[in-house]
N, C-alpha and C positions, 0 to 999 in steps of 0.2 A: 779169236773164238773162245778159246780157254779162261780167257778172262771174265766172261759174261757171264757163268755161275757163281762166279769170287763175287764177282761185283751184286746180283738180286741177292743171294746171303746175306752181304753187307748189309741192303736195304732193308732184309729182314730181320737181322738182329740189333740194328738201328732201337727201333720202340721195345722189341724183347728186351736187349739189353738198359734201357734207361728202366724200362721196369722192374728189372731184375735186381739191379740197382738200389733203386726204391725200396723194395721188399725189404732188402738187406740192411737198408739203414734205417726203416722202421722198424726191425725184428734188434736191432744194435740198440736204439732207441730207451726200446721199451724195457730191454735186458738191465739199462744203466739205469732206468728209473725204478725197475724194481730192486737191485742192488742199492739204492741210494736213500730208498725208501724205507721210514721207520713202523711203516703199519706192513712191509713187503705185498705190496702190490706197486703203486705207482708215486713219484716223489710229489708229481701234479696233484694227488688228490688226497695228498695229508692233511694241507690245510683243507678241504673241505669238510674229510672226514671231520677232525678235530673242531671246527665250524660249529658240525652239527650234532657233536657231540656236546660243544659248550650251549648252544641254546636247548639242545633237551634238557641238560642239567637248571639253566635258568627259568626252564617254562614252569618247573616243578618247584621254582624257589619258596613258594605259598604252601603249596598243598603237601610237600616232605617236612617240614616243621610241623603242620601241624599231624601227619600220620603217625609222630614220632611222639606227639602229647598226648594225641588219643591213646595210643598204646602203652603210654606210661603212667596213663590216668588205669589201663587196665588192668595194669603191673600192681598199680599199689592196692589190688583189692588181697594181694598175698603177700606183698611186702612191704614194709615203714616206705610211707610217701615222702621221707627226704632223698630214702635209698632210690624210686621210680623218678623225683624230681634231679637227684644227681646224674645217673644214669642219661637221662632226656637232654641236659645240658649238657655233658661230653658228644654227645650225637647234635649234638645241632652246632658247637662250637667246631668240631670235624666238618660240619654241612657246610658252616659258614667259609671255613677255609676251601673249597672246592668252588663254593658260589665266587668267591675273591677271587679267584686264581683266572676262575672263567671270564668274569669279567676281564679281569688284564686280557688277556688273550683279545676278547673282543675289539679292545679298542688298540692293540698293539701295529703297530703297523705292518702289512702284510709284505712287503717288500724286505720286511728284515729278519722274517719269519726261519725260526729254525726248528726245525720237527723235531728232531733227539732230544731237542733241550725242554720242549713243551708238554712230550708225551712223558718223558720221564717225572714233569713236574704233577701229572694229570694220575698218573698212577702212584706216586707217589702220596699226594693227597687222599685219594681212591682208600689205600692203605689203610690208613689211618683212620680213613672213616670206614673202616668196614672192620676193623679191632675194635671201633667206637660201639660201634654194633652186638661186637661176640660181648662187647661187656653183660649182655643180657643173663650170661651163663653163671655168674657171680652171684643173681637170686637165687638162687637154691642154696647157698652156703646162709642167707638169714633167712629165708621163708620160713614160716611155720607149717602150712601145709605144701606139702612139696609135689603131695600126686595132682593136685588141682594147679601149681605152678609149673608142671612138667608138660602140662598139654597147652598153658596159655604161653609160656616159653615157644614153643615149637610153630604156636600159631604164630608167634609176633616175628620170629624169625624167619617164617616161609614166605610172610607178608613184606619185610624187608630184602627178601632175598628176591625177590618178582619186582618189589619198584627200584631199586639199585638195575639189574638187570635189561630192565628196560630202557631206563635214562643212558646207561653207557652204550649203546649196543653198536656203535659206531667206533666204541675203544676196547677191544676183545683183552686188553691187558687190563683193564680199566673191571670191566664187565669181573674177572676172577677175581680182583686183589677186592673190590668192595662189597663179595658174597662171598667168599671160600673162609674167613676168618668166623663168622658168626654162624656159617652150616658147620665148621669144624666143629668149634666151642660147643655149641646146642648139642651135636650129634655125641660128643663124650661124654658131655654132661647126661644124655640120658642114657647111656650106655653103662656108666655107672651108677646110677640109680638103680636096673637093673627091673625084671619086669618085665612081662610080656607084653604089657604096653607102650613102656617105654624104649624096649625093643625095637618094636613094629614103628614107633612114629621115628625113633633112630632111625631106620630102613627106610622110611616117608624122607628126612631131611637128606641122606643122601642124593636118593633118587629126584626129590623134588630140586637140588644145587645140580645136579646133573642137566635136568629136563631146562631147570631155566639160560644154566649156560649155553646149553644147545640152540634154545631158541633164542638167544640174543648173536649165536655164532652164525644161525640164519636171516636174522635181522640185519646182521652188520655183511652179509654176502650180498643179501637184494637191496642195501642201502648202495655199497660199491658196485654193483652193476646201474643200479640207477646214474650215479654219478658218471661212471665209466659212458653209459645211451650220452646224454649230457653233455660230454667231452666231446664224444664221437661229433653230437650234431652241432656242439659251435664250431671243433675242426671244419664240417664241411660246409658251415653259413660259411667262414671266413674264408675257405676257399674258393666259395662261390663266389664271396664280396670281391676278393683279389681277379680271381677270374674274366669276372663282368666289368670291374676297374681295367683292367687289362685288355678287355674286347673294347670298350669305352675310350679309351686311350689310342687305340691300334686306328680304332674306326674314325675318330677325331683325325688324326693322321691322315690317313688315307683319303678322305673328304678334303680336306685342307690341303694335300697336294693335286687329287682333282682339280679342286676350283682354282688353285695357283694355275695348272696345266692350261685349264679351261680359259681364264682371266687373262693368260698369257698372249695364247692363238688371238682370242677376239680381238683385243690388244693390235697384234701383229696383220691384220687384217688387211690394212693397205700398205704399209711395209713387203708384204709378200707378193700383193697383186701388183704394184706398179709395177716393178721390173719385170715381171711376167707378163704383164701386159704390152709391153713394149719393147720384147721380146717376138711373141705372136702377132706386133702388127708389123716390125720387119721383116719376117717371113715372110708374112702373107705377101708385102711388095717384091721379097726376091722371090715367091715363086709364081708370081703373076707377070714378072718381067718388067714392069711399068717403068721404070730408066733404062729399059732397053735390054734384048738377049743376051745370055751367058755367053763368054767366050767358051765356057766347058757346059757341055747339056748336064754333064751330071751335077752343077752346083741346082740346077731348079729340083732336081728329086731331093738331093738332102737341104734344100730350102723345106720342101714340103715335109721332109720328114719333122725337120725339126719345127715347121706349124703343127705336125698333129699331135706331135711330145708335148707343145707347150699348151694346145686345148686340153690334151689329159690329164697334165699337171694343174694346170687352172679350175678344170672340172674336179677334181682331186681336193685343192685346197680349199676350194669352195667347200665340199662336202666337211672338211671336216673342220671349216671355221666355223660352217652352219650349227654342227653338234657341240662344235665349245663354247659357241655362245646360248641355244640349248640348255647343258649342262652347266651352266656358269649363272643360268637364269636370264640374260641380258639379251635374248630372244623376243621381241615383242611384235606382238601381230599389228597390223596394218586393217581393220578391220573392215569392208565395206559389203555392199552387196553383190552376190559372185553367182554366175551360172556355171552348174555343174557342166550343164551337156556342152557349153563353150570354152570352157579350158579343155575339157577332154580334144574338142575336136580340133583345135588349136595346138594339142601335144598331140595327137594320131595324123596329123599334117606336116608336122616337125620331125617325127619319123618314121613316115610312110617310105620315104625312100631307102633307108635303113633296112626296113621290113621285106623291102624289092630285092635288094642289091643279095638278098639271104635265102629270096624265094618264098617267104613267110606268108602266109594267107591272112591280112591284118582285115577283121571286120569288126564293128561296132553295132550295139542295140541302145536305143536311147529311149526313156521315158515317155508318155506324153504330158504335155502341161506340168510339167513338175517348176512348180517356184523357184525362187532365189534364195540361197544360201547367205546367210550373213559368215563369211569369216575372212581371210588373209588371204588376196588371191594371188600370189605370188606363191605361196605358202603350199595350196593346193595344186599349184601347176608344177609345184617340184615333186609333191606327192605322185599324181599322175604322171611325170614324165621319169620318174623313179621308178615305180609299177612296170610303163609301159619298156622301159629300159631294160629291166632285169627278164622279161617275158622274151624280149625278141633277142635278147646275148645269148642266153639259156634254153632258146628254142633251135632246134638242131634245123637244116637246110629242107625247104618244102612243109613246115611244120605249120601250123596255126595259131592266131593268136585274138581272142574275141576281150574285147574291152566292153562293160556295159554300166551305164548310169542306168540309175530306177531308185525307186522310194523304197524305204527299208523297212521291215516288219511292226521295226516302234512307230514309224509314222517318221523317221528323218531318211536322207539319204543316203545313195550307198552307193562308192566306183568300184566294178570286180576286173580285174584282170585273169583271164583264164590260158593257160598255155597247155598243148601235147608235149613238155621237153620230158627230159630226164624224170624230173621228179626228184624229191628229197626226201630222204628217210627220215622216219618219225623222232629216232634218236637226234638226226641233226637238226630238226627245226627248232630247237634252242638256241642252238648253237649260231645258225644263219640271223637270228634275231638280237643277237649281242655284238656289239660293238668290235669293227675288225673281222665279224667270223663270217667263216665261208665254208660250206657242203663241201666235201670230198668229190663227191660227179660233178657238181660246179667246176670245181678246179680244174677238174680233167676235160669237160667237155664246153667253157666256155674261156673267153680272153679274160686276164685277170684283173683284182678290181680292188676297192680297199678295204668292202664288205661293209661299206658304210650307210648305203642306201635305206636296206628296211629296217634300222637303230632309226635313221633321219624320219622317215613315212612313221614311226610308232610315236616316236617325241611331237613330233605334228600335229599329229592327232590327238594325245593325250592335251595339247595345248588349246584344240578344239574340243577338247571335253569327248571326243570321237573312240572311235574303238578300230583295231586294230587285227584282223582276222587273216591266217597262212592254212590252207591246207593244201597238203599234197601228199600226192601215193607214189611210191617208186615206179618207174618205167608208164606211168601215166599220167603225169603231168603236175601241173601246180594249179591254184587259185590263192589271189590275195584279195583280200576284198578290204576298204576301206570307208568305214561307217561314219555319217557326223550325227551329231544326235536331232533330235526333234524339234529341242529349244531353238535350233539356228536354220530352221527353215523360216522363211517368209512366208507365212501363207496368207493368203488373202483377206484382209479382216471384211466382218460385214457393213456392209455400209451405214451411216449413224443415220435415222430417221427423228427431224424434231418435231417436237410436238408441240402444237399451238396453242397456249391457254384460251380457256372458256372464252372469258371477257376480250373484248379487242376492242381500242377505245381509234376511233375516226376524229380524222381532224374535221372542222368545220366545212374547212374549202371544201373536201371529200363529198 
């Protein structure tokens, strides 16, 4: 008794613990990828970051050459156009090494990819063009006018300082090395200039390198969440894929030992009956006497016992070489024309005595003029004597038991079986409908069985295209009703009327 809390704990820390589990080595996981990681968030989404940070650099490979001529065309309206033409060409010969670099990257193979080594090379280039940049600060030592070059200065640098910022926003090392040398440079330059204007637009270039770092440090958050959503949803496509491969696989399995199972039984079919059969007809001779009386009276009762063992067992394998063949497919109907109300009465005749020997009140209501059925009459009389089987085992002593043919609401037929027994709970009529299963008050208040019968009456039906109906209330009894559909009534066509053309041509003789 002690042990039966040890033991449901288990059971529950069973899934606890594999989850716990789980947690722990995805929180390990994620620990080592951000250690290992050159942007410190995850090592998986370097190369994306860096990805897409080389195609922003590329997207712009047009439009930053020429931002950088327009602006140097506007440099030279204060200073010698060789000085705005040199200047233009350090900044684009910087551009051009960042565009190379991105390339390689692109076409580098990703499987050999090292992050330390790429970002360093990305900032490092970054560098260089953002010095390339601060060169701007250098016009004020030949300008001629310096107060009308300190304001286009400032423009051309806030202007570079916003599309640099932008292009990187996925490399936060990248984003400061290629705008903090040119806001430096500008911001001194007009600091010593000197000037309440040159002040104030000093205080502009700070604040304006501040605002844009910012908003590239938010760009490059809801860039890595994006990617991070992204991870998350191929992780769970591909757990799904793994998943469903997995249920796909299992279910393959399981089907493929069915129909082995199935394939087997049908297979084994008369293998199993002969001996059994011949079995059951010795009996029958020892316990009818027919070479003559027992020297011992009690060899004819266990004669007869072991005839009734071997009907049970033969009723038994029947049933369930019926359902493996059934289930295996290899089930084929016998098709012809079949009266309902004559198999019934031919199964309430086969066990009327049954019904006696238990005190069972068996009565029958039958149709009028209802047609012929087209389907498998063999088929049907195991339906009916299944039905009528489970009503009168499961009906307790003095109980009642009404069988009825009639036509059914679609217009096909319908057999019901209605019993006063026990009754089945709602919860188990699943349960009594699946293969093997049997009611709890079945068990207890009838002789045992293999639960094979209403799986056999549902696969029958379904094979008649029919429909398969159980209801029942506890301590008030059962109803099974067995539907076939409309298509497989006979019903009476009308009779063909010909019709005689106009002209009617007479012989002579006539």
């Amino acid at each position: 008794m002690a042990m039966k809390p040890a033991m449901h704990g288990d059971g529950l820390r069973g899934p606890l613990g594999r989850e716990a589990r789980r947690s722990s080595q995805k929180a390990v996981f994620e620990a080592r990828q951000r250690l290992t990681s050159s942007s410190g968030t995850r090592a998986s989404f370097d190369y994306e970051l860096l990805e897409e940070y080389a195609n922003s650099r590329l997207s712009g490979m047009l439009a930053a050459p020429a931002l950088v001529l327009i602006l140097a065309l506007f440099a030279s309206l204060w200073v010698a156009p060789i000085a705005a033409i040199a200047w233009a060409a350090v900044v684009l010969v910087a551009y051009g090494m960042v565009m190379l670099l991105c390339r390689r990257f692109l076409v580098a193979d990703p499987q050999k990819f090292q992050a330390a080594r790429w970002t360093t090379s990305f900032i490092a280039a970054e560098t260089v063009y953002g010095f390339a940049w601060a060169l701007l600060s250098l016009f004020t030592l030949i300008a001629a006018d310096t107060v009308g070059l300190q304001v286009s200065m400032f423009a051309m640098a806030l202007v570079g300082i916003a599309a640099n910022a932008v292009s990187t926003r996925t490399l936060p090392g990248a984003t400061l090395m290629s705008t903090l040398p040119s806001a430096v440079a500008v911001t001194i330059s007009l600091m010593l200039a000197g000037g309440t204007l040159n002040w104030a637009l000093a205080a502009v270039m700070v604040g304006g390198e501040i605002f844009f770092v910012f908003l590239a440090k938010q760009l490059f958050s809801s860039e890595l969440e994006t990617v991070a959503h992204q991870a998350e949803k191929d992780a769970l496509i591909n757990e799904l894929e793994e998943a469903r491969e997995m249920s796909d696989e299992a279910r393959r399995h399981a089907e493929q030992a069915n129909i082995a199972k199935s394939q087997f039984l049908a297979t084994m079919s008369h293998e199993l009956r002969t001996p059994l059969n011949a079995i059951i007809g010795f009996s029958e001779v020892l316990k009818s006497e027919l070479l003559g009386p027992h020297a011992v009276p009690q060899y004819k009762e266990y004669a007869g016992d072991i005839h009734s063992s071997g009907l049970h067992l033969l009723n038994l394998i029947n049933e369930l070489l019926d359902l493996s063949r059934i289930e295996a497919g290899r089930y084929d109907l016998n098709e012809e024309a079949v009266s309902l109300i004559d198999v019934a009465e031919d199964c309430r005749r086969m066990l009327e005595i049954r019904a006696k020997a238990k005190g069972i009140d068996l009565t029958v209501s039958y149709g009028n003029n209802l047609p012929k059925l087209w389907g498998d009459e063999r088929a049907i009389r195991q339906v009916v004597l299944n039905l009528l089987s489970n009503a009168i085992k499961f009906t307790p002593q003095s109980g009642k038991v009404h069988l009825m043919v009639a036509r059914s609401g679609d217009g096909g037929q319908l057999i019901s079986v209605r019993d006063n027994g026990p009754g089945i709970p709602e919860s188990e009529i699943e349960t009594v409908l699946s293969s093997f299963g049997q009611g709890s008050l079945a068990q207890k208040t009838a002789e045992q069985g293999a639960g094979l019968g209403l799986p056999i009456v549902q696969k029958i039906l379904e094979l008649h295209q029919g429909r398969f109906d159980l209801f029942s209330k506890l301590r008030f009894g059962t109803e099974a009703i067995a539907t076939f559909p409309r298509a497989r009534v006979m019903d009476a066509l009308a009779p063909v009327v010909e019709k005689k053309d106009k002209l009617e041509i007479y012989s002579e003789a006539g």
